[in-house]
C-alpha positions in Angstrom: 83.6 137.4 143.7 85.2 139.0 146.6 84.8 141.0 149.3 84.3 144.4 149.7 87.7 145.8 151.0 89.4 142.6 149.4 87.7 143.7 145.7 88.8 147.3 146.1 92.2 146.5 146.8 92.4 143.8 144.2 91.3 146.6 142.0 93.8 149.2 143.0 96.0 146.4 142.4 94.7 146.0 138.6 95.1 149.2 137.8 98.5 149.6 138.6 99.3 146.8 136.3 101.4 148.8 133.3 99.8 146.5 130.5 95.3 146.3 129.5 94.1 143.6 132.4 90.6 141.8 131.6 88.9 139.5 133.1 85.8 137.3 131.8 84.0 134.6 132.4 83.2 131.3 130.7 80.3 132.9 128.6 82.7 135.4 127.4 81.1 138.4 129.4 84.0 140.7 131.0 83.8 141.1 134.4 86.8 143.3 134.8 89.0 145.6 133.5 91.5 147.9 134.7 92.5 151.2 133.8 94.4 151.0 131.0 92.5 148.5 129.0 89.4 151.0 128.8 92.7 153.4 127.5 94.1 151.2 125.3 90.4 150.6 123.7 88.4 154.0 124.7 85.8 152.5 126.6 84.7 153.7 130.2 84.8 150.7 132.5 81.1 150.9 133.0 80.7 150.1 129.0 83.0 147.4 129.0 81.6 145.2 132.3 78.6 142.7 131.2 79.6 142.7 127.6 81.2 140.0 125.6 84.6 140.0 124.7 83.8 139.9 121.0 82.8 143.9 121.7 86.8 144.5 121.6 87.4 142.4 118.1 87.2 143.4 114.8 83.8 142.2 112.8 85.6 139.5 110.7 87.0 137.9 113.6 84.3 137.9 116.1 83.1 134.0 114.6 86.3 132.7 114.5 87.1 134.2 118.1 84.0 132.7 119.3 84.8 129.0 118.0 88.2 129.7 119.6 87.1 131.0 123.4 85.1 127.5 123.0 87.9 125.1 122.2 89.9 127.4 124.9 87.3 126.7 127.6 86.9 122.7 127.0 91.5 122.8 127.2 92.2 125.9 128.8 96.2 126.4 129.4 98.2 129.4 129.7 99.4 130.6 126.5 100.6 133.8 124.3 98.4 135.3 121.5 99.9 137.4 118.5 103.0 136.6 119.0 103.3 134.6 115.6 100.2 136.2 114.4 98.6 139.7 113.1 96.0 140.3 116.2 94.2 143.3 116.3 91.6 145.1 118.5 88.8 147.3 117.7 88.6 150.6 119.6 84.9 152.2 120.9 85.5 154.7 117.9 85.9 151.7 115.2 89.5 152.3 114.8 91.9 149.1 115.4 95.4 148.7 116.3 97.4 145.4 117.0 97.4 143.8 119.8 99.5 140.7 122.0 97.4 139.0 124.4 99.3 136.6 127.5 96.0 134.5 128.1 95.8 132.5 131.3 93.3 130.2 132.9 92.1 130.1 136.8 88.7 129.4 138.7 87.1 131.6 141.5 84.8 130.0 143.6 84.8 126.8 140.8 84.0 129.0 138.3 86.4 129.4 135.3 87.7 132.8 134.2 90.1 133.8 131.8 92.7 136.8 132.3 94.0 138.3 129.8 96.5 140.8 129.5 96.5 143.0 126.6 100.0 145.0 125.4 99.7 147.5 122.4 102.2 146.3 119.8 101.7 148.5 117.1 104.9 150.8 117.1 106.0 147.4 116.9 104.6 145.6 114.1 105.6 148.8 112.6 109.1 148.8 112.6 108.9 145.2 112.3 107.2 145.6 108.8 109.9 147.8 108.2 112.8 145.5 109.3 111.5 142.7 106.3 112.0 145.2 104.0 115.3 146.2 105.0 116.4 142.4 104.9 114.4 141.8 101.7 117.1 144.1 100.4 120.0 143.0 102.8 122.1 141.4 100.1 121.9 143.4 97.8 122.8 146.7 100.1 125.8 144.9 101.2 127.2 143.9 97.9 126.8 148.0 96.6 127.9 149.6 100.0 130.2 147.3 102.0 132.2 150.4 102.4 129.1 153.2 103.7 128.0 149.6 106.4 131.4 149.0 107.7 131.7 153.1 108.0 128.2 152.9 109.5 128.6 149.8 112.5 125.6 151.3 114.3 123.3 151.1 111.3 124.9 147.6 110.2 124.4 146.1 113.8 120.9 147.2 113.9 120.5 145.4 111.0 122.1 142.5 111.0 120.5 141.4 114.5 117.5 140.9 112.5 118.8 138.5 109.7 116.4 135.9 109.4 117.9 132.0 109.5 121.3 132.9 109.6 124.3 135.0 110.2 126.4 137.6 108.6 130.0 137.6 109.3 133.1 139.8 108.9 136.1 137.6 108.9 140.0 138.3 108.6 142.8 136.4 106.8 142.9 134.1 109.5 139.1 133.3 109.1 138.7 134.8 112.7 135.3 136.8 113.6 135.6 140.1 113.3 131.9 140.8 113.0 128.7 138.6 113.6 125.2 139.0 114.1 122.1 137.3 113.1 118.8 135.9 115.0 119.8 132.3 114.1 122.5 132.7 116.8 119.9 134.5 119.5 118.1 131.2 119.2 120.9 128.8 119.7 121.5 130.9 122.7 125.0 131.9 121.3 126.1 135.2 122.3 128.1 136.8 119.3 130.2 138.8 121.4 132.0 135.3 122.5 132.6 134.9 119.0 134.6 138.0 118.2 138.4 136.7 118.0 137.5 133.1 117.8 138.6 130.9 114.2 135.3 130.2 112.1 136.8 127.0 111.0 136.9 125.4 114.4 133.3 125.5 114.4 132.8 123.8 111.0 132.9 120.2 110.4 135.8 118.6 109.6 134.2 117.4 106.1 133.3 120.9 105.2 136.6 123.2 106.0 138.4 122.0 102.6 135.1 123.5 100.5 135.1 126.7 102.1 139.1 127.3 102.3 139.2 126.8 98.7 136.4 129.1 98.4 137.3 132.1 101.0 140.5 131.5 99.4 139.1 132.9 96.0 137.3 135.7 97.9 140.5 137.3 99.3 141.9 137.5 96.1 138.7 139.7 94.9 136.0 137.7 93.8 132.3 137.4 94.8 131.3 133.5 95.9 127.9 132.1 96.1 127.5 128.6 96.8 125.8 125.8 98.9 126.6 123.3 101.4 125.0 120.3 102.6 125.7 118.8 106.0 123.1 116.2 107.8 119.9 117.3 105.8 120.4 121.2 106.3 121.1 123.7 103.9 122.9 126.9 103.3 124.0 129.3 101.1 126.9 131.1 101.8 127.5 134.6 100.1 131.0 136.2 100.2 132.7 139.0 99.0 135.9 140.7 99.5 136.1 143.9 101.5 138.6 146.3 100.2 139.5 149.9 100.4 141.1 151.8 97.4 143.9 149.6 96.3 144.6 148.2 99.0 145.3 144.6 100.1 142.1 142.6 100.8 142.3 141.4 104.2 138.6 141.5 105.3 135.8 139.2 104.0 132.4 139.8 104.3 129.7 136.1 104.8 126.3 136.0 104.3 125.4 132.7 105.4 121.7 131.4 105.2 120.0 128.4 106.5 117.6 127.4 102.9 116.8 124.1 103.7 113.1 125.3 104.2 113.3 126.3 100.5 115.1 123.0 99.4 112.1 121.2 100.6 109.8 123.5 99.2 111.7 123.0 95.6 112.3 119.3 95.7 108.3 118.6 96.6 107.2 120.7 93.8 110.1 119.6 91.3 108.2 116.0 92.9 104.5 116.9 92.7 105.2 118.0 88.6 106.9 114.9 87.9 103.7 113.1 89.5 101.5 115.4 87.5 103.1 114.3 84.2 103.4 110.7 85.1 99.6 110.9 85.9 98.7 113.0 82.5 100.7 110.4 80.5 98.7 107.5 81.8 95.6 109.6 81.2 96.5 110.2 78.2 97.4 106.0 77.6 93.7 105.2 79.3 91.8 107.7 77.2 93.8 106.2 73.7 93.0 102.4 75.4 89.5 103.1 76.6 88.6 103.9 72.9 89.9 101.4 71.4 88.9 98.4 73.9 85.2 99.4 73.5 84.9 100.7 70.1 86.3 96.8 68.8 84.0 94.5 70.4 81.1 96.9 69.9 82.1 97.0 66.2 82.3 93.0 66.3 78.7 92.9 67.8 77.1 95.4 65.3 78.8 94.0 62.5 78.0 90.4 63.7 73.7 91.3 64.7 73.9 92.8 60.8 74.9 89.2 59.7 73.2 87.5 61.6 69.7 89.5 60.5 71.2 88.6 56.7 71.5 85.1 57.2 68.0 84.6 59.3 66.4 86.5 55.9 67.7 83.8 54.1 67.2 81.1 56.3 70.7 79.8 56.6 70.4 79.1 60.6 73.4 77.4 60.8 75.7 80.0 59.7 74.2 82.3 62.7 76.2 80.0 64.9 79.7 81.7 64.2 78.5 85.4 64.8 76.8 84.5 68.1 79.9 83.1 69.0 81.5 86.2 68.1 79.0 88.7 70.1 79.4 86.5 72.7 83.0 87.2 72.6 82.9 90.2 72.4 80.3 90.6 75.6 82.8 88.4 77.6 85.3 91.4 76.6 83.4 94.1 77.8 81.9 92.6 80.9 86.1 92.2 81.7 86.7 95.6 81.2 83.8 96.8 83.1 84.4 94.2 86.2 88.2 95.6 86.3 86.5 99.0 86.7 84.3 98.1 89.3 86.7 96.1 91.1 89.0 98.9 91.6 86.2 101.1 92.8 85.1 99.1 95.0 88.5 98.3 96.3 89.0 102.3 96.5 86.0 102.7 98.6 86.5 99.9 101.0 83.5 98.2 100.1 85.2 95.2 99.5 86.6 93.1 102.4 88.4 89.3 103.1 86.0 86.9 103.7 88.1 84.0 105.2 87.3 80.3 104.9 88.9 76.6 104.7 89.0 75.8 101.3 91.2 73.2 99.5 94.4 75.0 97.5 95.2 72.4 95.2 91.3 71.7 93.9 91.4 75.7 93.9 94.6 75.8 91.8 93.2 72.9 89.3 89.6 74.6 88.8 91.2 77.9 87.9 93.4 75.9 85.3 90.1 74.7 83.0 88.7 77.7 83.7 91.7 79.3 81.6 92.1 76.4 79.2 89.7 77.8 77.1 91.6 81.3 77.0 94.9 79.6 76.0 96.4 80.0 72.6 97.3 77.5 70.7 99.7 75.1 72.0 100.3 77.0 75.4 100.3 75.0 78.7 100.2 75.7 81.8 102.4 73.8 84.3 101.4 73.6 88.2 103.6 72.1 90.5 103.1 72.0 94.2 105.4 72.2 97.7 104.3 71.1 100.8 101.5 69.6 102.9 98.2 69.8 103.9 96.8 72.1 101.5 93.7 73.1 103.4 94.4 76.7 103.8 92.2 79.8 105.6 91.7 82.5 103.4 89.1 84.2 100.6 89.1 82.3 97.5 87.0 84.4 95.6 90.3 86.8 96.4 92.6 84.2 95.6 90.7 83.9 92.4 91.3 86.8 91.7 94.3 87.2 92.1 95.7 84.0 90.2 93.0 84.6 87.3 95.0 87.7 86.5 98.3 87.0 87.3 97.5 84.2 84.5 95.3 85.4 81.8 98.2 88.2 81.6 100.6 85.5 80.9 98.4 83.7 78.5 97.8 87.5 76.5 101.4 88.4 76.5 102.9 84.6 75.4 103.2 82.9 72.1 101.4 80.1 71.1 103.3 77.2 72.0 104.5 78.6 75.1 104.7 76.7 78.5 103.6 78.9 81.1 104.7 78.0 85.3 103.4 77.8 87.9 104.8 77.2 91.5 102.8 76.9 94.4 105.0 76.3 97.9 103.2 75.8 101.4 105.4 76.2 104.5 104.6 79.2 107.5 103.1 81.4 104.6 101.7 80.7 100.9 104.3 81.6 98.1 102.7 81.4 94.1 104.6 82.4 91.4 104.0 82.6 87.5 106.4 82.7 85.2 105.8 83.5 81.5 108.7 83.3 78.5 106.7 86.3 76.4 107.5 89.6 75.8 108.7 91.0 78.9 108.2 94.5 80.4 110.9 97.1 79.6 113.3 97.9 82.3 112.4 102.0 82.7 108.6 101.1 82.7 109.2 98.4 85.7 108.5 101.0 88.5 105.1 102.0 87.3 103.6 98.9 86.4 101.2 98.5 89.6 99.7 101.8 89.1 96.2 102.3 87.5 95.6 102.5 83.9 99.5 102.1 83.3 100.0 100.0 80.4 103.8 99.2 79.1 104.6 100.8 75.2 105.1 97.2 73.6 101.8 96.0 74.6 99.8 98.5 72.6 98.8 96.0 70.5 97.3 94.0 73.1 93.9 93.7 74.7 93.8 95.4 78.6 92.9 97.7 80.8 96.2 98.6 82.7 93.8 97.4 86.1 94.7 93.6 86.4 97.9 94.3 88.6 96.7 97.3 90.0 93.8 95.5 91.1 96.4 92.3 92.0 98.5 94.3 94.4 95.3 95.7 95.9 93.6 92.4 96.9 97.1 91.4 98.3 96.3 94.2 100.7 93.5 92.8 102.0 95.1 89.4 102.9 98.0 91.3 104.2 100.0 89.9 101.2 102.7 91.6 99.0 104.0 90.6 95.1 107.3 91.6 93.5 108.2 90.3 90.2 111.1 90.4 87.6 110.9 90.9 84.2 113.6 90.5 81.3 112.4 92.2 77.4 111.8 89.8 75.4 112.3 86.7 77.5 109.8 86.6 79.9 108.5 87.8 83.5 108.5 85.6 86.5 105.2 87.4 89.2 105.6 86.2 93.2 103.3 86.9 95.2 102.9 85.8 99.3 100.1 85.7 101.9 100.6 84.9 105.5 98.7 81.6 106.4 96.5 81.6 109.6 93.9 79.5 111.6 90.3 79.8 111.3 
């Protein structure tokens, strides 16, 4: 690697080095070390050379280290280990102690190496443990002995350096710094020693003075404050309490003040995720109580229909079979619904289903689906096209289409009277706009936000046939022609669905 006299010198100059120096190669193998890494780990340099660097960690690490010393090698950059982590190192007599390693990357000769330099941090860690359990307690030390810390500035200091996202503050009548420490300010780069004389409230933003005024303002006549503020997205809390001697006037005030909005997010996502989770368990709950019911009725209908049927064949009466085939097949055509509204979703979950685009004509399209559903109307309903532009020879997937409109109507026909007209508008211009309007029973205002979710049926249409899929399964085919469908919906008068797809060229 180098020469002679070069190598010896290089190694004098190692060992000098005040910190653990090692040196290894791609492989991992260590191919030097200086003086006080065999010290730091009890190793003789003739033990260490050769072997992998896994030798010097701990057993549970050693896989993890080796995945790591690979992803290193294919991005190698300099970088500092441990220092937001709990490293440690295993010693020749299988003791460990924690470590922070200041990795960099070179290449001798076009080989790559890896140097890293390896500082004992355990007094560290140490007092470092022990400086979270001091502020774990901070607040509550400095509510029951404001008198002992502001006696004791050495201990306070020492303390206060270390509060974690914010500051603590000693302020006089005039709101000016008396006191202030915390790490918050180390990291802004603010010095707190340029604070010391300087008014609190020129710092603040003008919308937040006339909050904490009022507040300090009930702190200096002796009582304890605890609130928050808001300002931009960020958080605090702000602790005060008066700091008095004997009877005396109060003309010190002691502020914690904490940076929570970490913890605001945390609350708000889980006060979010439970709300989800009961959403989600009352539509389970809807499916389970709709699932039953959808396939216990036509299954009833067929059983009870193959048992007359088997009565009437004994007998000979052929004819009155007719009615209770009609009513299995019904009842078929029910299921088969339910169970293509399952599949459909699945598939749409799994991506197996895709837009296959071709030229077809809209307004032959728009007429078929209306016999198709002729013979689901009810009595006396009618459905009404009418049509708004030119050229209907559109580029798109019709079986999509299909399904789309199919549901978007048969919803209308199921939740309309009989007798009701049912609309539809279909306008051509630089996209495709069809809407369906419906005078039935509407969907209730506070359910409105939930109806294109799966399984989600409204509370008045318990009586109803339906799987809570059809718009669920709606909105998703809109995704695959890059489409999108809002609607409005009035109880008890009617909803009007609109749905748009952007029109292109084969």
């Amino acid at each position: 690697m180098f020469s002679n006299a070069s190598s010896h010198d290089f190694k004098v100059l190692c060992d000098s080095v005040g910190e653990g120096l090692l040196i290894a190669d791609k492989k991992g193998e260590i191919t030097l070390v200086n003086g006080r890494c065999c010290e730091l780990f009890g190793y003789t340099e003739e033990e260490l050379l050769g072997q992998k660097v896994e030798l010097l960690i701990p057993d549970k690490a050693r896989k993890t280290h080796v995945a790591h010393r690979d992803g290193y090698n294919a991005a190698p950059k300099k970088r500092q280990m441990g220092s937001d982590m709990n490293l440690t190192g295993l010693k020749k007599d299988g003791t460990t102690f924690h470590v922070e390693i200041s990795l960099n990357y070179s290449k001798i000769k076009d080989d790559p190496i890896a140097i890293a330099v390896i500082t004992d941090i355990t007094e560290r860690v140490i007092q470092d443990q022990k400086i979270k359990e001091l502020n774990a307690n901070l607040e509550k030390k400095v509510e029951e002995r404001t008198k002992e810390v502001l006696e004791s500035q050495r201990l306070y200091s020492a303390i206060a350096k270390n509060f974690p996202n914010g500051t603590i503050n000693v302020f006089d009548r005039a709101l000016k710094y008396l006191f202030v420490e915390g790490l918050e300010l180390r990291e802004i780069g603010i010095d707190p020693n340029k604070l010391i004389g300087t008014s609190y409230l020129d710092k603040i933003n003008q919308e937040l003075r006339p909050q904490l005024e009022s507040e300090f303002e009930k702190v200096f006549k002796g009582e304890n404050r605890i609130f928050e503020l808001e300002y931009h997205g960020e958080y605090y809390s702000i602790n005060a309490v008066p700091l008095s001697f004997s009877d005396e006037e109060i003309d010190k005030i002691l502020v914690v003040e904490e940076n929570i909005t970490t913890q605001k997010i945390v609350t708000q996502k889980r006060e979010e995720a439970l709300q989800k989770e009961k959403r989600l368990n009352e539509m389970k709950s809807r499916f389970v109580s709709m699932a039953s019911h959808e396939f216990r009725t036509p299954l009833s209908t067929v059983l009870s229909s193959v048992s007359l049927i088997e009565k009437h064949l004994e007998k000979g009466n052929i004819d009155k079979t007719v009615k209770h085939t009609g009513r299995i097949r019904s009842a078929v055509a029910g299921l088969t619904e339910i169970l293509n509204d399952f599949l459909s979703v699945e598939k749409l979950e799994s991506n197996i289903q895709e837009a296959k685009l071709e030229m077809f004509d809209l307004k032959k399209f728009c007429h078929e689906i209306g016999e198709e559903l002729d013979t689901i109307t009810k009595e006396g309903q009618e459905i009404k096209v009418s049509f708004e532009g030119e050229d209907w020879m559109i580029y798109s997937d019709p079986q999509v289409m299909k399904n789309i409109c199919y549901n978007l109507l048969s919803n209308a026909i199921k939740y309309s009277k009989e007798g009701d007209e049912i609309i539809v508008k279909v306008i051509k211009d630089h996209e495709l706009t069809i809407s369906v309007q419906d005078f039935g029973i509407g969907i209730p205002y506070e359910e409105q936000k939930d109806m294109f979710n799966r399984f989600f049926r409204a509370k008045n249409v318990t009586n109803i046939k339906g799987t809570g899929l059809g718009l669920n399964i709606v909105k998703k085919y809109l995704e695959l022609l890059n489409g999108e469908i809002t609607f409005v919906s009035v109880l008890n008068e009617g909803t009007t669905f609109t749905f748009k797809i952007p029109l292109t060229h084969e």
